[in-house]
KOLKOLZA-395938 format. One record per residue (C-alpha): y, z, x; residue in one letter. Coordinates in pm, 1 decimal, decimal comma. Example, Ala and Ser with C-alpha at 12.3 -4.5 7.8 and 13.67 -1.06 7.14 Angstrom:
BEGIN
        y        z        x residuo
   -450,0    780,0   1230,0       A
   -106,0    714,0   1367,0       S
//
This chain:
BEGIN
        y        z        x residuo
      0,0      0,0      0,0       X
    227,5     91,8    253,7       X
    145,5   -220,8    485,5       X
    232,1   -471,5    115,5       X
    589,9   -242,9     48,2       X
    688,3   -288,3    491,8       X
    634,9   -661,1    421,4       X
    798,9   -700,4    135,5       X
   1096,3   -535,6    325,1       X
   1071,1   -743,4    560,9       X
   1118,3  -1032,5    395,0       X
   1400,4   -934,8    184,9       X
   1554,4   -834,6    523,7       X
   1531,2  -1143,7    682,2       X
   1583,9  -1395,3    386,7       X
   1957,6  -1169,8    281,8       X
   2119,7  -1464,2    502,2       X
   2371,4  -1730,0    409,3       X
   2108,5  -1969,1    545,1       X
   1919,9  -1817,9    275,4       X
   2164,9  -1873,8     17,8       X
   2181,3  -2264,7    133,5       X
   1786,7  -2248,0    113,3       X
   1824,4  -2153,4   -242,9       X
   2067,2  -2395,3   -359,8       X
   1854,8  -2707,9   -214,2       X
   1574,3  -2549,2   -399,2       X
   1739,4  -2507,3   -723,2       X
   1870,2  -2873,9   -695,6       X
   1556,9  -3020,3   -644,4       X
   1466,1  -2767,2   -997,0       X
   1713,3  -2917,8  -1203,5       X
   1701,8  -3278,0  -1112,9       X
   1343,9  -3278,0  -1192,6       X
   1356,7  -3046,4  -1497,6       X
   1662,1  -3308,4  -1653,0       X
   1380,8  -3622,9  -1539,5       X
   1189,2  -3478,8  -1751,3       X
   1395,7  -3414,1  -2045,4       X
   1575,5  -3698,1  -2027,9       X
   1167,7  -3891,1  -2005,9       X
   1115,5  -3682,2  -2342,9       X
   1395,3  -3810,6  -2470,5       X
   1306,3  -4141,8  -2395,2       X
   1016,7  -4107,5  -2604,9       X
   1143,0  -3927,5  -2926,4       X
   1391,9  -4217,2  -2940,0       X
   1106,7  -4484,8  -2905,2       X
    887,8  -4280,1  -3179,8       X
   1238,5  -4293,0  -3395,3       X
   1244,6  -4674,4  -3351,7       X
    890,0  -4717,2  -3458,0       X
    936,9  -4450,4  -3752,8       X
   1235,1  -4642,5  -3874,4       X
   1058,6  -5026,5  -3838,8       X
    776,3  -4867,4  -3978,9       X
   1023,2  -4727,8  -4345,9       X
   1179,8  -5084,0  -4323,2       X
    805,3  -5229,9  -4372,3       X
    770,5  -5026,4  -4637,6       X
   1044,2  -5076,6  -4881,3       X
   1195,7  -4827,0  -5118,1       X
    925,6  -4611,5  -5044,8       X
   1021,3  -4572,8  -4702,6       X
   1388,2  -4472,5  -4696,1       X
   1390,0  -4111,8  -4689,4       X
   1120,1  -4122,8  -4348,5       X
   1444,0  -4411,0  -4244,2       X
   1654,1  -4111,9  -4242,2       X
   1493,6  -3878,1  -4090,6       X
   1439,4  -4093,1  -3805,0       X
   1782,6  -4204,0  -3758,8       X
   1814,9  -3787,3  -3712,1       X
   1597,0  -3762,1  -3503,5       X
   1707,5  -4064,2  -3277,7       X
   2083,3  -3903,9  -3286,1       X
   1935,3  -3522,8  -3193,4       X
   1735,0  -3692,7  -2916,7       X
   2063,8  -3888,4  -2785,6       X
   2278,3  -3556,8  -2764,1       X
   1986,5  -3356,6  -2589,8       X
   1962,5  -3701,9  -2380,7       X
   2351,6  -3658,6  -2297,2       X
   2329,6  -3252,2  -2287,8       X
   2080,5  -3227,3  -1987,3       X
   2285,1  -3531,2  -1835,8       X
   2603,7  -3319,5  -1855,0       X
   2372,0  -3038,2  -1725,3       X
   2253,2  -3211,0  -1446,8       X
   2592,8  -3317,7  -1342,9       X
   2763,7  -2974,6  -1364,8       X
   2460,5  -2804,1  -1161,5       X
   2482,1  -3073,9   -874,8       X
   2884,2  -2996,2   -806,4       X
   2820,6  -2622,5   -832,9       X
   2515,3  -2640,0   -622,7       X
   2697,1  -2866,5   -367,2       X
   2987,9  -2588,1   -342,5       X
   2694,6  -2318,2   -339,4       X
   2605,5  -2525,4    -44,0       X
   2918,3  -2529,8    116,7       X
   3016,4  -2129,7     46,3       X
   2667,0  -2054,6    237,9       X
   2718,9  -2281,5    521,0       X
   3069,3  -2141,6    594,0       X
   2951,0  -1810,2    575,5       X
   2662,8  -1903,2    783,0       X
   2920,2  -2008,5   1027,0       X
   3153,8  -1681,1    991,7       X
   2863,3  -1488,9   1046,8       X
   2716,8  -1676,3   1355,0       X
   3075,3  -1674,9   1506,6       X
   3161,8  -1285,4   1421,4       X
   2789,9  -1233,9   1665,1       X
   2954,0  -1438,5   1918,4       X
   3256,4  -1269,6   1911,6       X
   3150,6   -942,0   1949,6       X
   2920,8  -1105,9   2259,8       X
   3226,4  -1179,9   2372,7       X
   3406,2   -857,9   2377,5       X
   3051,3   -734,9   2526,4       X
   3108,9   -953,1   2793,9       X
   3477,0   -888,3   2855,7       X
   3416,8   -505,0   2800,8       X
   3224,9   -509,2   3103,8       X
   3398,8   -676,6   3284,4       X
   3712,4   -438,6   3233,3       X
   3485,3   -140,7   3317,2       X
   3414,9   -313,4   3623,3       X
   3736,5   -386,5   3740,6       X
   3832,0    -17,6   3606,6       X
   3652,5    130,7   3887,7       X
   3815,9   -127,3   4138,8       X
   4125,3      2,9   4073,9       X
   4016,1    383,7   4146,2       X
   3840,0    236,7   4457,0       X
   4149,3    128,9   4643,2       X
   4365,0    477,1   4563,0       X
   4134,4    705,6   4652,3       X
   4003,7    517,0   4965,1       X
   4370,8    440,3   5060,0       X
   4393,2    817,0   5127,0       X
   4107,8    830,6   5323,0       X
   4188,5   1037,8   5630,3       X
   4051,0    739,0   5901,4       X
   4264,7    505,8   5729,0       X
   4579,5    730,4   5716,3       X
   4562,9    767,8   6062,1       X
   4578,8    383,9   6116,8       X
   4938,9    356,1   6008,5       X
   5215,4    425,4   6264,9       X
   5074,6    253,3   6603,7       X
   4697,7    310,7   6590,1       X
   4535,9    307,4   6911,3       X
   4196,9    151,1   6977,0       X
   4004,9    511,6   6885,6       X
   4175,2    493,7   6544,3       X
   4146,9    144,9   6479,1       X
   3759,4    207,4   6569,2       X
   3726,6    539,5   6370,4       X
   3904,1    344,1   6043,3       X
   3672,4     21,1   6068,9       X
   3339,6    278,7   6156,0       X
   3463,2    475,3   5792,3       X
   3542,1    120,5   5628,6       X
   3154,6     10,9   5715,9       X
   3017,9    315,3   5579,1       X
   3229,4    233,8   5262,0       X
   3086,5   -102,8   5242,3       X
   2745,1     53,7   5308,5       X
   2754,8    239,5   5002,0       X
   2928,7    -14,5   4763,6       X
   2810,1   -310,9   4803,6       X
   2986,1   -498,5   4544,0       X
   3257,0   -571,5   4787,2       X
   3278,1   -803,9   5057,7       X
   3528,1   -609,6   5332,0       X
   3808,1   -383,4   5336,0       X
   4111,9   -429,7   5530,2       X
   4388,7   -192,4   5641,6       X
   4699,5   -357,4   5720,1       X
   5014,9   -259,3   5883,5       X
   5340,3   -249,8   5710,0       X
   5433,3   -604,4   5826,3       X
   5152,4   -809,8   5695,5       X
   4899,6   -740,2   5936,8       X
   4499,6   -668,6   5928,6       X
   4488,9   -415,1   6189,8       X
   4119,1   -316,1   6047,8       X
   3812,5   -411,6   5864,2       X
   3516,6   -323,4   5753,4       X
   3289,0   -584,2   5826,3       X
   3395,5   -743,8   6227,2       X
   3052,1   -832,6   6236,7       X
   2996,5  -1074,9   5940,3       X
   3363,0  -1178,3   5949,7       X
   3523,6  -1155,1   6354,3       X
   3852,8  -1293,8   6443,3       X
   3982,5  -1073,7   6110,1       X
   4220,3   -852,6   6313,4       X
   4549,7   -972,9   6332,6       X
   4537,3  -1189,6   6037,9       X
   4896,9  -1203,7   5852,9       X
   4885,2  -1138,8   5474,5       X
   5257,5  -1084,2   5441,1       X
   5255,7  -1334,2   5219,2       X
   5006,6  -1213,1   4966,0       X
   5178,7  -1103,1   4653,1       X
   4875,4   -784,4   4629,9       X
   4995,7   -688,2   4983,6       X
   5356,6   -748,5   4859,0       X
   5335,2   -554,2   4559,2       X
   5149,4   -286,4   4717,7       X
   5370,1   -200,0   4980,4       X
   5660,3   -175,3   4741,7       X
   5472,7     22,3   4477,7       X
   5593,3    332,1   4388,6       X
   5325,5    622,0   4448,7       X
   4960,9    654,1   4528,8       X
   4879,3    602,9   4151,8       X
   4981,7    228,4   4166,1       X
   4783,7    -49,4   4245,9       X
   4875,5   -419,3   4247,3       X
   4558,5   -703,5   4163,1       X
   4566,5  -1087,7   4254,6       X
   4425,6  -1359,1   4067,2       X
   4066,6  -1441,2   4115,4       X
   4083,1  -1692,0   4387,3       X
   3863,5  -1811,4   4700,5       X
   3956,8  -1657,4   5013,6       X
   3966,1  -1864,4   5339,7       X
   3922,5  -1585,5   5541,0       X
   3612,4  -1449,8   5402,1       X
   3434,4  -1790,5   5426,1       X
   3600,5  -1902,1   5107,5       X
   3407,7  -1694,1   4864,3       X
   3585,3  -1577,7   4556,8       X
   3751,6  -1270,2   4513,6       X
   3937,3  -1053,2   4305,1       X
   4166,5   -836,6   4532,6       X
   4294,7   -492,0   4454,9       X
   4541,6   -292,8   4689,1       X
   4746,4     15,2   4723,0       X
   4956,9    146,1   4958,0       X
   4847,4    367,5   5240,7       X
   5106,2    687,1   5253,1       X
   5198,5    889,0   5480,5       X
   4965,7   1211,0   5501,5       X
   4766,5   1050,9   5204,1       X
   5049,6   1238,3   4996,6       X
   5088,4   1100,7   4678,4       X
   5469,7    970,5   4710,8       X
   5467,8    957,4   5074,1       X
   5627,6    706,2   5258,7       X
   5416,5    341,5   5273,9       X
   5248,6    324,7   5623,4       X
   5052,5     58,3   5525,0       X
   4859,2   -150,9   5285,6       X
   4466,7    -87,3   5226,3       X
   4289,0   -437,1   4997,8       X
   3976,2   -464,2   4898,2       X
   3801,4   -778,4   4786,9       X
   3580,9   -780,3   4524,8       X
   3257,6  -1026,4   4546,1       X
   3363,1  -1171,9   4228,7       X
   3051,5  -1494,0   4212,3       X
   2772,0  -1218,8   4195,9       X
   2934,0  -1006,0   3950,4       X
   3081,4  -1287,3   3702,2       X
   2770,6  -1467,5   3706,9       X
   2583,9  -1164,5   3574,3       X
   2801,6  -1111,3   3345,1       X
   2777,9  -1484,3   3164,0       X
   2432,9  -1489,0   3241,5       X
   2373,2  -1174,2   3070,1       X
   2483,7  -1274,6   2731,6       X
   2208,5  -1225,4   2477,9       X
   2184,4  -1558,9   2321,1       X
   1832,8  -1688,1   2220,9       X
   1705,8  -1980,8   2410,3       X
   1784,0  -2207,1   2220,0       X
   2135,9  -2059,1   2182,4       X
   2148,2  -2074,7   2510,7       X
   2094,5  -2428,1   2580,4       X
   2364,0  -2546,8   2333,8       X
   2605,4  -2256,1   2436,8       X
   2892,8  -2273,7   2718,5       X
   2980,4  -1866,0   2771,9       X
   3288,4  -1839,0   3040,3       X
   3520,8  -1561,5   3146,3       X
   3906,8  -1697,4   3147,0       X
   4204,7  -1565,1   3285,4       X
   4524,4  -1483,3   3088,9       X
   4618,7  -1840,6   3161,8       X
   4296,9  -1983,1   3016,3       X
   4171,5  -2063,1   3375,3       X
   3808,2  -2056,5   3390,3       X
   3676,8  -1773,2   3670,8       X
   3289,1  -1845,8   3556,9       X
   3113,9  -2038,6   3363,3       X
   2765,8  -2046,4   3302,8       X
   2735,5  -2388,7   3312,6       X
   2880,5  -2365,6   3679,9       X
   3151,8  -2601,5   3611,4       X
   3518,7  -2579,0   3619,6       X
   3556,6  -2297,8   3770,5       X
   3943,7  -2229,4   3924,4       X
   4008,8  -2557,5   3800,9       X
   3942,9  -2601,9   3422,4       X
   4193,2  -2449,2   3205,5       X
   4077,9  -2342,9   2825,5       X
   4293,3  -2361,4   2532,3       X
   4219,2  -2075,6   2312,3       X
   4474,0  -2132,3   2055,9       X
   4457,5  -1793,6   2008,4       X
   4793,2  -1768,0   1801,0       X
   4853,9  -1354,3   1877,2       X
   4517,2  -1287,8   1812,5       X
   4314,5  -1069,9   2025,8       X
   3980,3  -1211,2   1902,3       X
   3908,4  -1537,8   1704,4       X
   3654,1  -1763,2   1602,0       X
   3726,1  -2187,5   1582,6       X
   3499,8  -2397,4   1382,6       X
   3571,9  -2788,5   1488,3       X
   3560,3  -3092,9   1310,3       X
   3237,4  -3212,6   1493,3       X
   3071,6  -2858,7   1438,1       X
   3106,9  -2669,5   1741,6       X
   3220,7  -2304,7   1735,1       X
   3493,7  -2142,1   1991,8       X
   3460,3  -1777,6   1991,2       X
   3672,4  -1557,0   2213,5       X
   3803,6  -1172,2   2275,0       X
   4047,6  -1087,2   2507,7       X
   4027,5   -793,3   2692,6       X
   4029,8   -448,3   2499,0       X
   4140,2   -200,8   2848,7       X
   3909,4     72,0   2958,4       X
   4051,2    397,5   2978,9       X
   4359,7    367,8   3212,8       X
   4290,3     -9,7   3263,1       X
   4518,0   -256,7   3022,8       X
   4305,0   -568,1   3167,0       X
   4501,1   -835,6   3284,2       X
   4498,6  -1041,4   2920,1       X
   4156,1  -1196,8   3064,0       X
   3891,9  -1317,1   2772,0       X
   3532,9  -1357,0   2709,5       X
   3465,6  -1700,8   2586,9       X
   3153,6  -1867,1   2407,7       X
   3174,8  -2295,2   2289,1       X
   2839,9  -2323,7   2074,6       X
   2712,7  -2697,5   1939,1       X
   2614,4  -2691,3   1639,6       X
   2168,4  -2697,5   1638,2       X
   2002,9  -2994,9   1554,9       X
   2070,4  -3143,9   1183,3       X
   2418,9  -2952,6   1207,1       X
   2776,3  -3054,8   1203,5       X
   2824,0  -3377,4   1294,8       X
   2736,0  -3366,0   1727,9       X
   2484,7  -3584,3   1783,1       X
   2442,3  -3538,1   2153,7       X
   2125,0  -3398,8   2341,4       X
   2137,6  -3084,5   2446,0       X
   2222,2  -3171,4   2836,5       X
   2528,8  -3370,9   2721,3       X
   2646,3  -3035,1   2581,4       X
   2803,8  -2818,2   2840,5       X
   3148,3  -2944,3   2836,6       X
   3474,0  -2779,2   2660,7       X
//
């Protein structure tokens, strides 16, 4: 008993979907156009019996007229049941047609609310991420090896601060190095000489996060760059964070210095996109990307267009949306919702779905699908 009442819920679980309510309406147009065949085919033949009846009463005269009448009834009842179930079948047909259309646009609202909120998944951790960046760089610019860099380090220091920056690196592994450089622009030490030589010396005055650092107001700033490829750490892409390296470690002491740390952003995104939870079949007809506040695409998990490809999200003041296009593809986004004392930098999680096979009006195969 109990194993007949769990599938019964089952089933009334997984048919309460608009696709369900589509599902339905075919059915119950296929019902009615066959149900009016047939009336209208019984029809057919009350009004051929009501011809015969009334050539039959002509044959017989006088005798005949009253059966006349009665078929000439009957032929006129038959001809407005004849014209009711047409009128019935016409009236069912537009109603089932806009049945149709209600279920497939909330089949549509309801697949694109899912990929919204896989969106904001996606962006969510992202921000929590790059929440823990931003603690990263103030607490390590306090560090008491790195401190001691500022001023005019000798070659103990510089060795102490890059033998403290490894063990950093050691432990969090999420970043490629860690430089400490002096107040005019220069990496004076790193954390990784041995995967990256030739660092020392290297002039970043030009950097806005070394810029904006430097001129920051106390140890609880920070200052980010975009998500870019950096030449200098064999052009992998990055997402730099910085703060400024004070004087004592004090909180609004004097800059001495400029500490940056560069994220290994490739790694990271790619999990991210990757991570989605879309069927595989979703999957295949799905392009998920993380965009920057100017719509410029920092990974895709299609691999393309990435620092190059701008998105248009037409997103209108809206911090989430969902887009359903003329030839049936869905654009879902959510920009960034913050994580505790991160705002996010107005960056979005992004999903373009084609419609599945039979859908909307794309045609492609699936391979042709991985373009915005």
């Amino acid at each position: 008993m109990h194993g007949t009442f769990d599938t019964l819920l089952k089933q009334t679980v997984s048919s309460d979907t608009p696709e369900r309510v589509i599902e339905l309406a075919d059915h119950s147009a296929v019902v009615a156009a066959g149900k009016a065949r047939a009336i209208q085919a019984i029809t057919g033949q009350t009004r051929m019996l009501a011809l015969n009846a009334t050539i039959e009463a002509a044959r017989a005269g006088d005798a005949g007229r009253g059966f006349a009448v009665v078929a000439e009834e009957v032929k006129a009842v038959s001809a407005e049941i004849g014209r009711l179930a047409s009128d019935m079948e016409t009236e069912l047909r537009s109603a089932l047609d806009e049945l149709r259309a209600v279920g497939r646009r909330m089949a549509q609202d309801v697949r694109g609310q899912r990929l919204v909120d896989l969106c904001l998944n996606g962006i969510e951790i992202v921000d929590r991420n790059l929440y823990e960046r931003t603690c990263d760089v103030r607490w390590w610019a306090t560090d008491a090896a790195v401190v001691a860099c500022g001023g005019e380090p000798t070659q103990e220091v510089v060795a102490e601060a890059e033998r403290r920056l490894g063990v950093i690196l050691s432990a969090y592994t999420v970043y490629l190095d860690l430089w400490f450089c002096s107040p005019d622009g220069r990496v004076v030490a790193h954390g990784r000489s041995d995967r990256y030589p030739g660092l020392r010396g290297l002039d970043v005055s030009h950097e806005s996060w070394f810029r904006e650092a430097l001129n920051s107001a106390s140890g609880d700033d920070y200052a980010v760059a975009d998500v870019m490829p950096c030449q200098a750490l064999r052009h992998a892409p990055v997402a730099t964070y910085a703060a400024a390296v004070r004087e004592g470690g004090a909180l609004r002491g004097k800059p001495i210095g400029v500490l940056g740390i560069h994220f290994d952003w490739e790694p990271q995104a790619r999990a991210v996109v990757e991570g989605i939870r879309l069927s595989p079949d979703e999957a295949e007809r799905s392009r998920v990307m993380l965009v920057d506040a100017r719509g410029r695409i920092l990974s895709s998990s299609d691999r393309r267009g990435e620092f190059t490809e701008i998105v248009d999200l037409n997103a209108k003041h809206r911090r989430s949306g969902i887009d359903h296009l003329p030839d049936g593809r869905t654009i879902a986004f959510h920009l960034t919702p913050g994580y505790e004392t991160y705002r996010g930098l107005e960056w979005a999680g992004v999903i373009v779905q084609h419609p599945a096979r039979g859908e909307g009006r794309d045609k492609d195969p699936p391979q042709r699908r991985n373009r915005f």
